[in-house]
PyMOL commands that place a pseudoatom at each C-alpha (Angstrom):
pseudoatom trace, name=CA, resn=UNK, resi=1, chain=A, elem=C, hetatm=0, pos=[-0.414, -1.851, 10.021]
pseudoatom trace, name=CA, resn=UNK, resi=2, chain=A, elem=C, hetatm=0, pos=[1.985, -3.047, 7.440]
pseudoatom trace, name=CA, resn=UNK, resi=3, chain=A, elem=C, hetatm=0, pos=[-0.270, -3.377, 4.856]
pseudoatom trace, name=CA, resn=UNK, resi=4, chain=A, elem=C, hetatm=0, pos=[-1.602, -0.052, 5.782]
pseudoatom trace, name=CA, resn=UNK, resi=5, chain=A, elem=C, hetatm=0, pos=[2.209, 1.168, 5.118]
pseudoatom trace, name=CA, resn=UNK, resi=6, chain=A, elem=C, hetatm=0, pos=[2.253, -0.361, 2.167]
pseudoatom trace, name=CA, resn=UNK, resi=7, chain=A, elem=C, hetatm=0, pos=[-0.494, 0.336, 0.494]
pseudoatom trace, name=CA, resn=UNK, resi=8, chain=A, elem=C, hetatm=0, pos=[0.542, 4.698, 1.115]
pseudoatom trace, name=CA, resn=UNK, resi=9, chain=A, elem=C, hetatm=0, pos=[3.981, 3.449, -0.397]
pseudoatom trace, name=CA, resn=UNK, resi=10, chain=A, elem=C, hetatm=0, pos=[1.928, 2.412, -3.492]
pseudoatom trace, name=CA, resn=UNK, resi=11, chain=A, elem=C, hetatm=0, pos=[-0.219, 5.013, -4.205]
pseudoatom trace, name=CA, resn=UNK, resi=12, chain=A, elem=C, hetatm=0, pos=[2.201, 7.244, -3.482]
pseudoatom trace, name=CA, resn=UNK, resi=13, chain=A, elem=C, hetatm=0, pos=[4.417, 5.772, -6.708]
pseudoatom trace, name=CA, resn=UNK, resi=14, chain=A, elem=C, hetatm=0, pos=[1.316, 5.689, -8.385]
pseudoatom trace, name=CA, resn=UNK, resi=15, chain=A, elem=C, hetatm=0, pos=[0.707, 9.478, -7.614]
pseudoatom trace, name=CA, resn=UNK, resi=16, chain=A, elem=C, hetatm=0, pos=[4.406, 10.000, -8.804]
pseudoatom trace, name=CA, resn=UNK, resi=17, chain=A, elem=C, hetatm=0, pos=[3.882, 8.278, -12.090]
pseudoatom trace, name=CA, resn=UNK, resi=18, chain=A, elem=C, hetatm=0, pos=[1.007, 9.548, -12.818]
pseudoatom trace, name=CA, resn=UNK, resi=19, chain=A, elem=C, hetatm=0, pos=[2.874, 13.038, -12.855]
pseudoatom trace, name=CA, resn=UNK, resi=20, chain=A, elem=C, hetatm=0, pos=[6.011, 12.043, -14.363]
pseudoatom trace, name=CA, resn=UNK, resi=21, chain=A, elem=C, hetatm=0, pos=[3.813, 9.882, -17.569]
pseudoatom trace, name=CA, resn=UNK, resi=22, chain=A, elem=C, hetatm=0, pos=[1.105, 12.199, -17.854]
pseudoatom trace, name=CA, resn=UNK, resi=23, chain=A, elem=C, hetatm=0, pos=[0.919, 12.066, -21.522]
pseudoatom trace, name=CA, resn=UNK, resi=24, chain=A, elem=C, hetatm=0, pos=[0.481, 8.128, -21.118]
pseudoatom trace, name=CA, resn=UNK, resi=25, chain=A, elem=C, hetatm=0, pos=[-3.259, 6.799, -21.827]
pseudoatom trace, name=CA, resn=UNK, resi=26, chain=A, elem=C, hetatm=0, pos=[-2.299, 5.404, -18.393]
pseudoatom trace, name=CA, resn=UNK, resi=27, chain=A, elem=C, hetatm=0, pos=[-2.002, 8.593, -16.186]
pseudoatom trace, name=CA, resn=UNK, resi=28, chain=A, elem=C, hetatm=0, pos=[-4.659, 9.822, -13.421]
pseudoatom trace, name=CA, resn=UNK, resi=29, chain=A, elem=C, hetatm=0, pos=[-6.983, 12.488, -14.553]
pseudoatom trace, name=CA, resn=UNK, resi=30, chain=A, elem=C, hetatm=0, pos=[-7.462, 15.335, -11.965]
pseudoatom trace, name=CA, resn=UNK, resi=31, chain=A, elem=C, hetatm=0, pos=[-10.433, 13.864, -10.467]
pseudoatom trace, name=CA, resn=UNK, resi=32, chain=A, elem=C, hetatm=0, pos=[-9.007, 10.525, -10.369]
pseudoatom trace, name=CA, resn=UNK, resi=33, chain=A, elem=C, hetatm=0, pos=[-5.923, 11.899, -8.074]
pseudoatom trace, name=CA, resn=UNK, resi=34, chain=A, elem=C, hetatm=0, pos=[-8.509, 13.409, -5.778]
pseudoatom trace, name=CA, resn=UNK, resi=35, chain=A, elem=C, hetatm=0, pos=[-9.773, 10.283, -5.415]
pseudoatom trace, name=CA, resn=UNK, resi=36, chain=A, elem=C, hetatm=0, pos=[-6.763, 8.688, -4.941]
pseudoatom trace, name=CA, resn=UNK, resi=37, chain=A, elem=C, hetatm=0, pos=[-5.496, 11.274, -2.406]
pseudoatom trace, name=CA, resn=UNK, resi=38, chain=A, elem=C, hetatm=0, pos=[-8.718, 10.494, -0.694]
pseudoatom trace, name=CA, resn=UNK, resi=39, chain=A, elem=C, hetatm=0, pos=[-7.764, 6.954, -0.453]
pseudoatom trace, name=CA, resn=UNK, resi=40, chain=A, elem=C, hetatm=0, pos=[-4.519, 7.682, 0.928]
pseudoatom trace, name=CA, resn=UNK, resi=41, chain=A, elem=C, hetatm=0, pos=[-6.165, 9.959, 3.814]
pseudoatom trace, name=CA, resn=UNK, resi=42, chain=A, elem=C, hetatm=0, pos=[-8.481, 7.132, 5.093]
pseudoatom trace, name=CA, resn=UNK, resi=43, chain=A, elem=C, hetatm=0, pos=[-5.393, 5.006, 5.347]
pseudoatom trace, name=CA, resn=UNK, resi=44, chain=A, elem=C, hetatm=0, pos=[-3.784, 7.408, 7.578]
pseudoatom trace, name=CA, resn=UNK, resi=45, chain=A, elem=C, hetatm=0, pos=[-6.802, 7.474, 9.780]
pseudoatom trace, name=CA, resn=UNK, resi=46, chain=A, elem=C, hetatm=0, pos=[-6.978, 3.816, 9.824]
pseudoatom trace, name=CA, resn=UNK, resi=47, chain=A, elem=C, hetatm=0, pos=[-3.401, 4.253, 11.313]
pseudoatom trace, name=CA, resn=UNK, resi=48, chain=A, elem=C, hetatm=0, pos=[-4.859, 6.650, 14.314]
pseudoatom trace, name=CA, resn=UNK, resi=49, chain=A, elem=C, hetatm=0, pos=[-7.242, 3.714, 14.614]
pseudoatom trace, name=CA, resn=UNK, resi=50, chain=A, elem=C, hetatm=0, pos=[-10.314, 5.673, 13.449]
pseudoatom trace, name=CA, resn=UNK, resi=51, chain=A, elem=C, hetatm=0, pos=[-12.363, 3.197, 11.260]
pseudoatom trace, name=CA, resn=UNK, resi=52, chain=A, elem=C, hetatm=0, pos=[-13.530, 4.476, 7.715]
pseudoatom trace, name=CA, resn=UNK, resi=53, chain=A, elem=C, hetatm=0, pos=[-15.845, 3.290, 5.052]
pseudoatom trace, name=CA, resn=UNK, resi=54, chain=A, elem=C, hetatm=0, pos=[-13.945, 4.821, 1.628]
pseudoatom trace, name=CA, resn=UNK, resi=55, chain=A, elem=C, hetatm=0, pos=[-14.104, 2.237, -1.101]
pseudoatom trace, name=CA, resn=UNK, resi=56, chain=A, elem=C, hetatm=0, pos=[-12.451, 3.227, -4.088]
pseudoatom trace, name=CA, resn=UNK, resi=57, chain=A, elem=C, hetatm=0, pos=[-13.837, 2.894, -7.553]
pseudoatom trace, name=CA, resn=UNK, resi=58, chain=A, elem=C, hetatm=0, pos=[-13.212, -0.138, -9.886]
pseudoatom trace, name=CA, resn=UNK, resi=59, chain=A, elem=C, hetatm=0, pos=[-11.627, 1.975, -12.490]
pseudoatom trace, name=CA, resn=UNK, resi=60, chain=A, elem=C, hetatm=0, pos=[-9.365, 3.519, -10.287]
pseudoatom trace, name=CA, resn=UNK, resi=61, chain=A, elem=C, hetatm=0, pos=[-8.384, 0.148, -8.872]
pseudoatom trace, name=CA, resn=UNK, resi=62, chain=A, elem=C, hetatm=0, pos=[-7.931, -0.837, -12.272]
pseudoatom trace, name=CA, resn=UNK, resi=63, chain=A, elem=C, hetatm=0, pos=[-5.897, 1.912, -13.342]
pseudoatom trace, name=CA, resn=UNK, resi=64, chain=A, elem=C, hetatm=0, pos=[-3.703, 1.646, -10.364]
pseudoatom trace, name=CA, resn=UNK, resi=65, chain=A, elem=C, hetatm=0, pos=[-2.684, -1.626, -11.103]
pseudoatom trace, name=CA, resn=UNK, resi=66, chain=A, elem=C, hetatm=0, pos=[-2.008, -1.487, -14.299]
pseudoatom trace, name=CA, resn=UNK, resi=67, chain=A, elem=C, hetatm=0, pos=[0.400, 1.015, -13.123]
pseudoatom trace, name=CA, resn=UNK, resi=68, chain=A, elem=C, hetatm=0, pos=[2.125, -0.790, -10.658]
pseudoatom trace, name=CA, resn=UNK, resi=69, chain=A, elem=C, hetatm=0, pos=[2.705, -3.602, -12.892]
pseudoatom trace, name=CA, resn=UNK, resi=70, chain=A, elem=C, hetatm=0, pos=[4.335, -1.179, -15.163]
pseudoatom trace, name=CA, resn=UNK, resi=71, chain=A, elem=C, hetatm=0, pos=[6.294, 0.698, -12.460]
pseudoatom trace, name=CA, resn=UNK, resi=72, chain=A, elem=C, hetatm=0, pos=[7.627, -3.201, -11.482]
pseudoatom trace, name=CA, resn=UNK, resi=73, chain=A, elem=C, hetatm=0, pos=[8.215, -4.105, -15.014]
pseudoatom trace, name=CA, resn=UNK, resi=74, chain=A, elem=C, hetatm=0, pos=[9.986, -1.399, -15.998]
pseudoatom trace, name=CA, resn=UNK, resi=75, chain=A, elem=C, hetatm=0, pos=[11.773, -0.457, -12.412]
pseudoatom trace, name=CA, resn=UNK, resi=76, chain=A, elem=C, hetatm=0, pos=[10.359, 2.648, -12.219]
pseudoatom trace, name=CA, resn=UNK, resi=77, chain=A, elem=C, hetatm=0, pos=[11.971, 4.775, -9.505]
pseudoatom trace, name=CA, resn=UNK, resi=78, chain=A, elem=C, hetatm=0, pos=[10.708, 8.771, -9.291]
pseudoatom trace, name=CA, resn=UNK, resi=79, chain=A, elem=C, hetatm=0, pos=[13.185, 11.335, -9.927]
pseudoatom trace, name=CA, resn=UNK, resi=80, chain=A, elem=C, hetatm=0, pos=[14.291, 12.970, -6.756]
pseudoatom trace, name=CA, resn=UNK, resi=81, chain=A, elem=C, hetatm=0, pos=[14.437, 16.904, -6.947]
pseudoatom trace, name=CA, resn=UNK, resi=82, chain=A, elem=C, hetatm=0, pos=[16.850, 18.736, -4.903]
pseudoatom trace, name=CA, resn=UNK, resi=83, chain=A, elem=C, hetatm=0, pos=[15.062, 22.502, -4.227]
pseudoatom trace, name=CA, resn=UNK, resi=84, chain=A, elem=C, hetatm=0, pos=[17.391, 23.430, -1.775]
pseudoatom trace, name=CA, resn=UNK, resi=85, chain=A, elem=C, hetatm=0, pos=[20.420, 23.819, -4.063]
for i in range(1, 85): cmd.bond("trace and resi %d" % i, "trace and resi %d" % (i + 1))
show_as sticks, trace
zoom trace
């Protein structure tokens, strides 16, 4: 379950990135977030215990870690936005 947990923490930085570097040779085309959203939704039914068979694609898998070595190198953190105010 923990890895579960933090694997969704990942992708969701990568998502974030992504969005924030989206001029970067680096950043997730449009189809390439849809697959990575996909990802993220067979991890949350693996958390209601409902077994899937998603694999994700080696380029994606390659793309995401290339940008979580960045996000670690560079301590990344993702802007927070305050809509209320």
């Amino acid at each position: 379950m923990e890895q579960i947990l933090n694997q969704l923490e990942e992708l969701q930085l990568v998502l974030q990135y992504s969005s924030e570097h989206a001029t970067l040779e680096i950043s997730l085309t449009v189809g390439e977030r849809i697959m990575v959203n996909q990802e993220r939704a067979a991890l949350f039914r693996a958390l209601d215990g409902i077994k899937t068979d998603f694999t994700q694609s080696v380029t994606i898998i390659t793309k995401i870690n290339r940008m979580l070595y960045l996000i670690e190198r560079t301590d990344w953190k993702p802007k927070i936005y305050n809509y209320g105010s």
